[in-house]
Wavefront OBJ file of the C-alpha trace (Angstrom):
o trace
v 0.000 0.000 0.000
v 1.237 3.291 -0.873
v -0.190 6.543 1.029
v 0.833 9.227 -1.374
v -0.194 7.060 -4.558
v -3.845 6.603 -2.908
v -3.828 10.291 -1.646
v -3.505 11.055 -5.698
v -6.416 8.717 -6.325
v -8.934 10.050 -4.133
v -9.905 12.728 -7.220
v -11.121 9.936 -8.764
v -15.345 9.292 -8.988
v -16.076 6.066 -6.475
v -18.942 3.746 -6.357
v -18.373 3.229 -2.487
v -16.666 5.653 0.155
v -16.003 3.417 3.667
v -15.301 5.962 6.557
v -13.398 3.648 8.929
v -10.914 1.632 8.990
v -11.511 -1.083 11.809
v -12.574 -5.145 11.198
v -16.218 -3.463 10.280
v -14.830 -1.056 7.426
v -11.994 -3.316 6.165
v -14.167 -6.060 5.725
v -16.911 -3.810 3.706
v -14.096 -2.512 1.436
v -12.634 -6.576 0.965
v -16.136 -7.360 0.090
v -16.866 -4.326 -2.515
v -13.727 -4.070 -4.196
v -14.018 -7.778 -4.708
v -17.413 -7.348 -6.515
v -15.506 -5.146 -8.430
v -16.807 -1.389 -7.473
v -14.702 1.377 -7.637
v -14.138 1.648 -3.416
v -12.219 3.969 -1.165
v -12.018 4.158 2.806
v -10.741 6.370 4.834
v -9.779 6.239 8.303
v -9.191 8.872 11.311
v -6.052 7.579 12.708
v -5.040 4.373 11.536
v -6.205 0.854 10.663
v -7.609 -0.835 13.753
v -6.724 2.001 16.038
v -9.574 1.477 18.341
v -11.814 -1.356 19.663
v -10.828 -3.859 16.421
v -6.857 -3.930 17.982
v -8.375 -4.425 21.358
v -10.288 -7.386 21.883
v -9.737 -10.771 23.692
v -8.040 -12.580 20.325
v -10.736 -14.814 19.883
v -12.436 -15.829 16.849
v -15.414 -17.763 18.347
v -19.354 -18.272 18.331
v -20.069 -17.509 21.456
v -20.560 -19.787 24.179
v -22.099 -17.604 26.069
v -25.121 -16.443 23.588
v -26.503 -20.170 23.543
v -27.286 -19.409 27.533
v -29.333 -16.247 26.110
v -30.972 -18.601 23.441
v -29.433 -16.783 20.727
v -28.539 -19.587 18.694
v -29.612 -17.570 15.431
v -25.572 -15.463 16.079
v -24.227 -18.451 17.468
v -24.716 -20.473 14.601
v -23.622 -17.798 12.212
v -20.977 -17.061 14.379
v -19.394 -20.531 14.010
v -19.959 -20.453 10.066
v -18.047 -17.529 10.031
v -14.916 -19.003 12.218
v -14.607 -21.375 9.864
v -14.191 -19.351 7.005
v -12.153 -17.104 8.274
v -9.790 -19.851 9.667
v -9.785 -21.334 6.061
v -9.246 -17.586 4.558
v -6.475 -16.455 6.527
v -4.606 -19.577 8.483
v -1.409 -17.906 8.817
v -3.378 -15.653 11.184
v -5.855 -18.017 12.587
v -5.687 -21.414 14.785
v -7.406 -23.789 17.309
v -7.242 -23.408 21.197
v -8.790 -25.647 23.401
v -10.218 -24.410 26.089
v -11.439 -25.591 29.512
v -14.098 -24.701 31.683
v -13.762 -25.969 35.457
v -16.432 -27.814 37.560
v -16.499 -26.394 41.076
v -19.650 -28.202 41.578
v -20.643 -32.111 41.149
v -23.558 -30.654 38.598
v -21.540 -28.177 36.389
v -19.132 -30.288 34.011
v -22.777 -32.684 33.072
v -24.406 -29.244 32.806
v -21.672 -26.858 30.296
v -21.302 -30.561 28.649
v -24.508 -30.547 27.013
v -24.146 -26.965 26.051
v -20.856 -27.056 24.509
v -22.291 -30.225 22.282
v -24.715 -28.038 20.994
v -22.008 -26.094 20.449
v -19.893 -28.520 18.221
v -23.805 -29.682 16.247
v -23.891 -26.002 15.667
v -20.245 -25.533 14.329
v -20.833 -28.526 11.980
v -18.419 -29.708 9.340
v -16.679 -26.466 10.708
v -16.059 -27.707 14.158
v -12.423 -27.234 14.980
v -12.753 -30.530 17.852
v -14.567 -32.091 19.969
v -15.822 -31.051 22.793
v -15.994 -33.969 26.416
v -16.047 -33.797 29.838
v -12.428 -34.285 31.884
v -11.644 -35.540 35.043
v -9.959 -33.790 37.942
v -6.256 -35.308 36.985
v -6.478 -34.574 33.163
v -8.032 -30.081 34.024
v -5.360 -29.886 36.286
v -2.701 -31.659 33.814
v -3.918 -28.850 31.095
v -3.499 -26.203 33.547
v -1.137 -26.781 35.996
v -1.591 -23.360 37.902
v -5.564 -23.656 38.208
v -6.571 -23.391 41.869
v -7.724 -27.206 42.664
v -9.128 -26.587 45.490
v -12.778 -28.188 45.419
v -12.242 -29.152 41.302
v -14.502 -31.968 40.560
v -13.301 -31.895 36.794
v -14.051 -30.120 33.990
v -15.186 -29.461 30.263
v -12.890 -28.972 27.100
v -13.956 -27.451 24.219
v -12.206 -25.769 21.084
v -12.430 -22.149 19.264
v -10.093 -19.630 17.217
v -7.327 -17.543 18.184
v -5.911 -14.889 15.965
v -4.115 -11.578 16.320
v -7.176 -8.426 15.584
v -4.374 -6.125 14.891
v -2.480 -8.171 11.992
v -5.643 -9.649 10.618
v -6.653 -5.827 9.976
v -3.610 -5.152 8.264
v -4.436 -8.674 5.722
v -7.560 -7.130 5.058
v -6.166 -3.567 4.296
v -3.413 -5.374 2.119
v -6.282 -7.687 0.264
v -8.515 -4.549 -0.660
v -5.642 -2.845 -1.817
v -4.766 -6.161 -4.008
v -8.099 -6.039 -5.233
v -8.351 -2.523 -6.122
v -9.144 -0.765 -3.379
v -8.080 2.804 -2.332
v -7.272 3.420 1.753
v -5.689 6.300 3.442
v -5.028 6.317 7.224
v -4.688 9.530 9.164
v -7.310 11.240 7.228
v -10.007 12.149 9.105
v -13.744 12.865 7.664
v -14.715 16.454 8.397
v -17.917 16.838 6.155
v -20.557 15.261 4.195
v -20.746 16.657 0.344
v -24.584 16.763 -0.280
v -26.305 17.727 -3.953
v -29.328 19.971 -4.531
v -31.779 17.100 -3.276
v -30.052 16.890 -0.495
v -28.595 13.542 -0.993
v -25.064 12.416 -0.107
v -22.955 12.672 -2.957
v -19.807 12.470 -1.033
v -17.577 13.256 1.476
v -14.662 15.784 2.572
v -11.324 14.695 3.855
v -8.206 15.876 6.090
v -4.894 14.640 4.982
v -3.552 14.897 8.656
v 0.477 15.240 7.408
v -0.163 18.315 4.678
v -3.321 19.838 6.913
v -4.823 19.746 3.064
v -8.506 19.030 2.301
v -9.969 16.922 -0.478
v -13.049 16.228 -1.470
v -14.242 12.731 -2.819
v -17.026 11.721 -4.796
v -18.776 8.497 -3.995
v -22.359 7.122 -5.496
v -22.823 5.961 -1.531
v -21.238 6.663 1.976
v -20.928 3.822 4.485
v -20.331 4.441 8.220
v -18.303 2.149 9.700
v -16.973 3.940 12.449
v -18.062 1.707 15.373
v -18.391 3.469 18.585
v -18.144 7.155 16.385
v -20.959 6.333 14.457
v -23.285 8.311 15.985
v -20.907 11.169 15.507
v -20.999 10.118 11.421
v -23.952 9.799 11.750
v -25.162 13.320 12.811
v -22.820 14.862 10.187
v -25.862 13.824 8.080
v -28.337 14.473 10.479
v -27.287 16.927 13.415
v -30.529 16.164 15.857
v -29.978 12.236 14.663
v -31.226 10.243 18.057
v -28.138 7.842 19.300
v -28.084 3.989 17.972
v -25.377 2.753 20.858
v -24.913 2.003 24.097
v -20.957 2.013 24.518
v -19.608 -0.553 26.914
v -16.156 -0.781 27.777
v -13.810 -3.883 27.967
v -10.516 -4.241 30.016
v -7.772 -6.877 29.315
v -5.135 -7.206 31.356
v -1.928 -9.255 30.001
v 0.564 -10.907 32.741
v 3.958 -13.371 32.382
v 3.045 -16.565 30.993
v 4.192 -17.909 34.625
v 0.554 -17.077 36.095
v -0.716 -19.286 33.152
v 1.835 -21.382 31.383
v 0.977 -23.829 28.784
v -1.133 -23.817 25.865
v -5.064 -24.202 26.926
v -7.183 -21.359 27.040
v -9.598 -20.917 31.113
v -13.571 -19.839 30.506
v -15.017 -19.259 33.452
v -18.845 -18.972 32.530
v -19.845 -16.829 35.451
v -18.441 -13.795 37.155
v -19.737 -11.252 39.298
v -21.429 -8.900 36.918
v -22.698 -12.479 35.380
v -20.180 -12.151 32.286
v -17.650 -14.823 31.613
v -13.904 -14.572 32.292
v -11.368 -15.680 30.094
v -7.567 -16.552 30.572
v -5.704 -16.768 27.291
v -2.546 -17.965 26.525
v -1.389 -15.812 23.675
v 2.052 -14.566 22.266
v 3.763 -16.438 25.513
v 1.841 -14.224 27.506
v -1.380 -14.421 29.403
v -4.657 -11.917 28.721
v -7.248 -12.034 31.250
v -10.685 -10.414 30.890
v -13.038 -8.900 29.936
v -14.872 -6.645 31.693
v -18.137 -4.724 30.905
v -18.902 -1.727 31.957
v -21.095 1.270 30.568
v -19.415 4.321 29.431
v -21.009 8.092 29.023
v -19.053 9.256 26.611
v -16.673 7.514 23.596
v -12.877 8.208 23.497
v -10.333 7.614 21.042
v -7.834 6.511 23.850
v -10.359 4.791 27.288
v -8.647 3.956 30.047
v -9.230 1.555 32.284
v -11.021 2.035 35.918
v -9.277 1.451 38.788
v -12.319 -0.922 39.556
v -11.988 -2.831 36.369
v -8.446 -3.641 36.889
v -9.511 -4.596 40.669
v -12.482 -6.598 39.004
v -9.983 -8.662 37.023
v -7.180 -9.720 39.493
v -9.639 -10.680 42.451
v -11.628 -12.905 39.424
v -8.209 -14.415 38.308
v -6.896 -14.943 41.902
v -9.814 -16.831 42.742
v -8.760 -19.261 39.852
v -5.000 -19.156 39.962
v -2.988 -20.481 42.651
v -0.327 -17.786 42.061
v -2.460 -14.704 43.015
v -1.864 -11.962 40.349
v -0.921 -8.441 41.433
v -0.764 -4.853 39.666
v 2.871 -4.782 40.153
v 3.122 -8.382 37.571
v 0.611 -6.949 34.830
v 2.640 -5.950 31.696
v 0.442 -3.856 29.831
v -3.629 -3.409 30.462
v -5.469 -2.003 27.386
v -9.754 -1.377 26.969
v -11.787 -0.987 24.229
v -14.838 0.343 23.638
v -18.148 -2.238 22.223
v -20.543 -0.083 19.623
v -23.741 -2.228 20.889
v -26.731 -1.333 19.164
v -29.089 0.640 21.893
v -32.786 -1.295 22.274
v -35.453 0.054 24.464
v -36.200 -1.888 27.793
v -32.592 -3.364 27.835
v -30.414 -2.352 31.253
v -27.182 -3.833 31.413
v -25.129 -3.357 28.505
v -23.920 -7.688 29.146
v -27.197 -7.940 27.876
v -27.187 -5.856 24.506
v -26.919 -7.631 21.501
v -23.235 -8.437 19.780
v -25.383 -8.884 16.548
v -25.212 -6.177 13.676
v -27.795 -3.836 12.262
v -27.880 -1.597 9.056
v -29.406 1.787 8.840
v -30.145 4.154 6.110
v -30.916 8.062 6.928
v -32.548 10.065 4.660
v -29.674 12.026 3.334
v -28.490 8.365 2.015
v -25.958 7.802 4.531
v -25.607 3.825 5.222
v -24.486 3.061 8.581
v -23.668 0.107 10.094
v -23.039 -0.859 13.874
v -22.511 -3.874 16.620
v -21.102 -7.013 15.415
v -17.609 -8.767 16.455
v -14.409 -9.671 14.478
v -15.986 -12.744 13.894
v -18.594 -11.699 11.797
v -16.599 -9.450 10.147
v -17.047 -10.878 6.687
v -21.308 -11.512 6.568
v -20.956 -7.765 8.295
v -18.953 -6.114 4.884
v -21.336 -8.641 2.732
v -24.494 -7.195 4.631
v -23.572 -3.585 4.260
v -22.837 -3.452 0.781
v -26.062 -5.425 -1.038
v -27.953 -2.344 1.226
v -25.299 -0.057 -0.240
v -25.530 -1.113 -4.004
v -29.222 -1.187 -4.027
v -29.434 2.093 -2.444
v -26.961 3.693 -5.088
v -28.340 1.671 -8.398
v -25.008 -0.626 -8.663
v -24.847 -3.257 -10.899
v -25.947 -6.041 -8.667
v -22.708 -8.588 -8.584
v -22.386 -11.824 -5.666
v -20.406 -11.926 -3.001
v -16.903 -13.407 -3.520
v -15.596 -13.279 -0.075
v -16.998 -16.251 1.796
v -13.836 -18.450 -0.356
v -11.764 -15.893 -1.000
v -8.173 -15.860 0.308
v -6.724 -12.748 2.401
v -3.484 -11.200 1.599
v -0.684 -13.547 3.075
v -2.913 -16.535 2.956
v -0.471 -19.611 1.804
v -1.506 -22.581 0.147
v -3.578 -25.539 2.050
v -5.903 -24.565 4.778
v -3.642 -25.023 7.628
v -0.249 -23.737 8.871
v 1.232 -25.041 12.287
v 0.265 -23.198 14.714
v 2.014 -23.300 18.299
v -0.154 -24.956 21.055
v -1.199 -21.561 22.397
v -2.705 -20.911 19.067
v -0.190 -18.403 17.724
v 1.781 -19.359 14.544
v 5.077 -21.783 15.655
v 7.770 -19.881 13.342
v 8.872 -16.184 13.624
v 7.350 -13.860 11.408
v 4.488 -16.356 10.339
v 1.917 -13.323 10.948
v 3.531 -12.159 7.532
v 2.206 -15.428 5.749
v 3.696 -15.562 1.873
v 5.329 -12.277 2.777
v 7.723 -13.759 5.153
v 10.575 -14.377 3.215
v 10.502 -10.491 1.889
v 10.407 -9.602 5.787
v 13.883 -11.813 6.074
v 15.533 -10.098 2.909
v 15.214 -6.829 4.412
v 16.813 -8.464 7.278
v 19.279 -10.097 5.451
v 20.327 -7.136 3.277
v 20.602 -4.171 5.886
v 22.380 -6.089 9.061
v 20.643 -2.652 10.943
v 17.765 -4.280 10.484
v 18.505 -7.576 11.541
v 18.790 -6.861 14.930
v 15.923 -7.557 17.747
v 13.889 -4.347 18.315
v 14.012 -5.241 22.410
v 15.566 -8.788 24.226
v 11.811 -9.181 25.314
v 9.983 -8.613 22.189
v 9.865 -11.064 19.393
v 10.223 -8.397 16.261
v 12.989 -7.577 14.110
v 13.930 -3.961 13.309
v 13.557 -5.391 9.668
v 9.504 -6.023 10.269
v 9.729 -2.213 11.048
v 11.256 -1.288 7.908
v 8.422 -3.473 6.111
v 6.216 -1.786 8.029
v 6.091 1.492 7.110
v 6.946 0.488 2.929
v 4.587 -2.168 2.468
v 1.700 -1.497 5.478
v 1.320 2.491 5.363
v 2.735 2.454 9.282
v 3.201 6.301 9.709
v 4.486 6.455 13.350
v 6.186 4.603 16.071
v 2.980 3.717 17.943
v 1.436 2.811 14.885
v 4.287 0.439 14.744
v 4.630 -0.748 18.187
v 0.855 -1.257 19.020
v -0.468 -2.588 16.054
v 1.937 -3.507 12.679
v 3.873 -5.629 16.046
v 2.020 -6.152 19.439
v 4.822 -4.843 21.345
v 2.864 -2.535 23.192
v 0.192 -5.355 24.203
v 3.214 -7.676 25.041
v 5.147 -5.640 27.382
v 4.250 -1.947 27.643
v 7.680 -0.910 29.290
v 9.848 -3.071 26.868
v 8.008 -0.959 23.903
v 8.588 2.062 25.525
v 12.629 1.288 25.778
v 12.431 -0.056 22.439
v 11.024 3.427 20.976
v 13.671 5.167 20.381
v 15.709 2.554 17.697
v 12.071 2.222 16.055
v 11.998 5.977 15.743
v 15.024 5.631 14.204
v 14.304 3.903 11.589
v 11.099 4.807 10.798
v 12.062 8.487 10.513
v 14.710 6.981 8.044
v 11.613 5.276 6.148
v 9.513 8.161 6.078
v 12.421 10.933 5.111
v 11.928 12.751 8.627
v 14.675 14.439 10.884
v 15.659 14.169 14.315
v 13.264 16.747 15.630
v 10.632 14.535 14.069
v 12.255 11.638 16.170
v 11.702 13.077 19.558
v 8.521 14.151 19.218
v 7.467 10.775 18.216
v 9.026 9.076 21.425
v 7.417 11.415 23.624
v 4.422 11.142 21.780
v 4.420 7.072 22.629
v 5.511 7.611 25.843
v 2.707 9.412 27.038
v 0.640 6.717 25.190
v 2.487 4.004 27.155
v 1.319 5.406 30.718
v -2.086 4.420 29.985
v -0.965 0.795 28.938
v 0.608 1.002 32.705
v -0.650 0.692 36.268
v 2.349 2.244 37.882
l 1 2 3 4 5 6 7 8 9 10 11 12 13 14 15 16 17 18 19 20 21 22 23 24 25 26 27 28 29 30 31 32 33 34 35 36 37 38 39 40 41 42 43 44 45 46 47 48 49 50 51 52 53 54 55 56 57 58 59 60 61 62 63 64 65 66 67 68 69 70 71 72 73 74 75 76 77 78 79 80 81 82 83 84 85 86 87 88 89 90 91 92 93 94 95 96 97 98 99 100 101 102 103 104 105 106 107 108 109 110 111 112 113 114 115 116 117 118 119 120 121 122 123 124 125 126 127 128 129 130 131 132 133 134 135 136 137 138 139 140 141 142 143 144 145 146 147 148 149 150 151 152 153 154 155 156 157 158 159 160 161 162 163 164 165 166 167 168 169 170 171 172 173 174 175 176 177 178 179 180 181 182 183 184 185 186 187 188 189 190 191 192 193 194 195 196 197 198 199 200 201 202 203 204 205 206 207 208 209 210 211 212 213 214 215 216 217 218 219 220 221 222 223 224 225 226 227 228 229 230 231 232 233 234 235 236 237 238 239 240 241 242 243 244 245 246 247 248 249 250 251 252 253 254 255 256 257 258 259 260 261 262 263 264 265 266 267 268 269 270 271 272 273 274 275 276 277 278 279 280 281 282 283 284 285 286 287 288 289 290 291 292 293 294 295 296 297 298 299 300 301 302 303 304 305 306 307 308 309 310 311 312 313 314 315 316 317 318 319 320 321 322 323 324 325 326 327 328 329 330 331 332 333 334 335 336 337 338 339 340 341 342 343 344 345 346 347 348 349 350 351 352 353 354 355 356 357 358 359 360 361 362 363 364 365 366 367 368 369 370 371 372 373 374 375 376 377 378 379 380 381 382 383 384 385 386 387 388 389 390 391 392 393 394 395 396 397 398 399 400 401 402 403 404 405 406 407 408 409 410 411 412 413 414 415 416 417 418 419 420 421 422 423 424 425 426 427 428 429 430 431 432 433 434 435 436 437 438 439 440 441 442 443 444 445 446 447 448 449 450 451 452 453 454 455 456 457 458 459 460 461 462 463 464 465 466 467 468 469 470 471 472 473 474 475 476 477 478 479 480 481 482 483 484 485 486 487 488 489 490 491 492 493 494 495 496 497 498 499 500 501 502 503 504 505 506 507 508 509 510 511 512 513 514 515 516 517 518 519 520 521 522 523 524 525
C-alpha cells in the first residue's frame, strides 16, 4: 500500500466511500472491491486504532449467547470461524479451552451446552468437545486453583491476532483494487441539490490539506463514532449505541503457562472470564462496563483492573498483582441501543444496518468474527441504495493477503503461529531479505519482544505504518506484550522509521514522547 499514490487517487469518482478503517470497514471494502466497485475508505487515525486492535483474540461463536438462546448469532458465528480460519490460516488457529467444575452438577451441565455447540459448528467444528476428570483439568493447567475441582469441560475455538488480521484485510482490498488512506479524518458530508449524499470531505492529517471525494454511496463504519458520522448527516440524529467498555489485562506466561485457554462462565457482573494464553503471555478479561461518553484513547477504571485480578486470583494459585501486569489495554463495544434493555452484558453483539434520509448507510454492533457476513451485509444495502450493478459476493472463499496454500499452517499450542514472522504469511521471506540485506535491520527491536527492526522497515513500505505507535501497538504487538519493553524499544524504532519516512531528528523526539505518554495508559504504575 502506498499513502501518497492513494492520496492522488482520491480525485477519482467512487462507487463506495467506507469511513473507517476497523474489522467493520476493512471487511466492507474486501467485500466491494471484490465485486468489483470502484471503493475507497478512509480512516481517522489508523487501521484498527480502536476497539478492532483491542479485543480478547478470539475468533469464536459464542458460548455464552446459547445461555441467552441466541442460537440464530451463534450459529452464524461458528460459520463464520470457519471461514475465516480457512481464509487467513497464517493468522488463525485452534485453542482448546477448559471450563472448570467447582460443583458435582456443572461439568454434566456446560457438557450438554458445549455439544450443541460442536452440532452447531458442523463440518466447521475445529474438535470435539468432552467432559475431563480432575487429573487430566489440572494436567492442562497446571496453575488452576484445585481446590474443590470436581473436573471439567474442554472445548475448542479460534485464536488470531485483531491487529495483523486488519492489516491482511487492508493489504487484500488494496490487491483487489481498493483505495485506503489512514490519518485522514472525515470532516464533512458533500450533499447535492436534493439533499442527498454525494460524497464526502477529507483531512490529509500530514499536509493539513482538504480533499473532497465523490462516492455514489457513503458507508459508516466507524463503530463506537458512528453516531458522531452519523449526525454529520443528520445533526438532531437520536443515538443507535450504548458504549460498553472492555478491560484486558496481560501478565507473564508464569501465572498461566501452557497452551489451553480458562472460561469461566460466570463472574460477578454475570459475564464470563477468560484466561488466554497468547504470544507467551497471558490476557485475562473482559470486563463490561457502561461508558457516558466515547474516546479515542479509554482507560481503564481502577475498579476494572480490581475486578480482574480478584476474578483471576480466585482461579490461579499464584495470586496476580498490579505490580506483575505488563500492559492493560480497553476498548470500547458499539452495541446497538434497544429500548427496555439495562445492562449493557445484555445488549446484543449482533449487527444492524441503517439508512438516513440524506443516504448515509451506517452500520453498527457485530464482532471480528462476523466481520465478513458484516462487509457482505452492508454493501447489497449499499448497491441497491446507489443503483449498482448487482454482482455476488466473492468473499466467503476468498483468500486474504498472506494466505499460503492448504488450509492449515502449524500453529504453536497456544494458538499463535510456531515460526517467527508467520503473521507475515507468503510475505515472510521479503520480511527476512530486508533483514538479510541491511544487518541494521537484523537486529531484535528489544531482548523481550519477538520483532525484528527489519519487520519495522516493512512496516512502514509495504503497510502504510506512519508512526512509532502505529508500529509498536499494532503492525507488532509490542505494546500489548510488554508496555515498558516498547517504551525502551522506541527510540531505535523511531530511528528507523524516521529513516523510512524521510523525517529528521526533531521529528524523532517528538514521536518518542508522543508514545511515551501513550504508554502510561498501557501502565498501572
Amino acid at each position: 500500500m502506498e499513502r501518497a499514490r492513494n492520496l492522488d487517487r482520491l480525485g477519482e469518482p467512487f462507487d463506495l466511500a467506507i469511513i473507517g478503517g476497523g474489522a467493520t470497514g476493512l471487511g466492507a471494502a474486501v467485500e466491494s472491491a471484490a465485486r468489483g466497485y470502484r471503493t475507497v475508505l478512509l480512516e481517522a487515525r489508523d487501521f484498527a486504532q480502536g476497539t478492532s486492535s483491542r479485543s480478547t483474540k478470539l475468533v469464536h461463536g459464542g458460548v455464552r449467547y446459547l445461555a441467552q438462546g441466541n442460537v440464530g448469532l451463534v450459529r452464524e458465528a461458528l460459520l463464520e470461524r470457519g471461514r475465516l480460519r480457512r481464509n487467513a490460516p497464517h493468522l488463525v488457529g485452534d485453542l482448546e479451552f477448559v471450563v472448570p467444575a467447582y460443583a458435582w452438577w456443572s461439568g454434566p451441565y456446560y457438557g450438554v451446552g458445549l455439544k450443541l455447540y460442536d452440532v452447531l459448528a458442523g463440518r466447521h467444528r475445529l474438535g470435539r468437545s468432552q467432559l475431563l476428570s480432575r487429573a487430566q483439568v489440572l494436567e492442562r493447567i497446571p496453575t488452576l486453583e484445585p481446590d474443590q475441582l470436581k473436573g471439567g469441560v474442554r472445548y475448542f475455538d479460534g485464536q488470531f491476532d485483531d491487529a495483523r488480521l486488519a492489516t491482511s484485510l487492508a493489504l487484500t482490498a488494496d490487491d483487489l483494487g481498493a483505495v485506503l488512506v489512514n490519518h485522514a479524518p472525515v470532516v464533512g458530508l458533500v450533499k447535492g441539490g436534493d439533499g442527498r449524499i454525494r460524497g464526502l470531505r477529507v483531512l490529509d492529517e500530514e499536509s493539513g490539506g482538504e480533499r473532497e471525494v465523490t462516492a455514489t454511496v457513503v458507508i459508516n463504519a466507524t463503530g463506537v463514532f458512528a453516531d458522531a458520522v452519523r449526525r454529520m448527516d443528520e445533526p438532531d440524529a437520536p443515538s443507535l449505541l450504548a458504549p460498553s467498555q472492555g478491560v484486558h489485562l496481560v501478565l507473564p506466561d508464569t501465572f498461566f503457562p501452557g497452551g489451553h485457554a480458562l472460561m469461566i462462565p460466570r463472574t460477578d457482573d454475570g459475564r464470563v472470564l477468560f484466561v488466554v494464553p497468547w504470544h507467551r503471555r497471558a490476557l485475562v478479561g473482559t470486563t463490561d462496563t457502561p461508558v457516558p461518553a466515547v474516546s479515542a484513547e479509554p482507560r481503564p477504571l481502577d475498579e476494572e483492573v480490581a475486578f480482574l485480578l480478584e476474578h483471576a486470583g480466585r482461579y490461579l494459585t499464584r495470586d496476580p498483582r498490579r505490580e506483575d501486569v505488563l500492559s492493560v489495554y480497553a476498548g470500547l463495544r458499539p452495541l446497538v441501543r434497544h429500548q427496555g434493555v439495562g445492562r449493557t452484558a445484555a445488549l446484543s453483539r449482533d449487527h444492524s444496518v441503517f439508512e438516513s434520509p440524506g443516504g448515509l448507510v451506517t452500520i453498527v454492533g457485530g464482532k471480528w468474527t462476523t466481520y465478513r457476513r458484516m462487509g457482505e451485509d452492508v454493501v447489497d444495502h449499499a448497491a441497491r441504495l446507489g443503483g449498482l450493478p448487482a454482482r455476488p459476493s466473492r468473499t466467503a472463499a476468498l483468500r486474504l493477503h498472506g494466505a499460503p496454500p492448504g488450509e492449515r499452517v502449524e500453529h504453536s499450542a497456544a494458538g499463535t503461529p510456531s515460526e517467527a514472522l508467520s503473521a507475515y504469511g507468503t510475505d515472510a521471506d521479503l520480511v527476512r531479505e530486508l533483514a538479510e540485506e541491511d544487518p541494521e535491520l537484523a537486529v531484535p527491536i528489544h531482548p523481550r519482544l519477538p520483532y525484528l527492526m527489519a519487520e519495522v522497515a516493512w512496516a512502514v513500505r509495504q503497510e502504510m505504518a506512519r508512526s512509532v505507535e502505529d508500529v509498536l501497538s499494532r503492525r507488532m504487538r509490542a505494546l500489548v506484550l510488554d508496555a515498558r519493553a516498547a517504551l525502551e524499544a522506541a527510540p531505535g524504532v523511531a530511528r528507523v522509521v524516521a529513516r523510512e519516512l524521510g523525517r529528521g531528528a526533531g521529528w524523532e523526539r517528538e514521536q518518542v514522547a508522543g508514545f511515551e505518554r501513550l504508554v502510561r495508559g498501557s501502565l498501572l504504575g
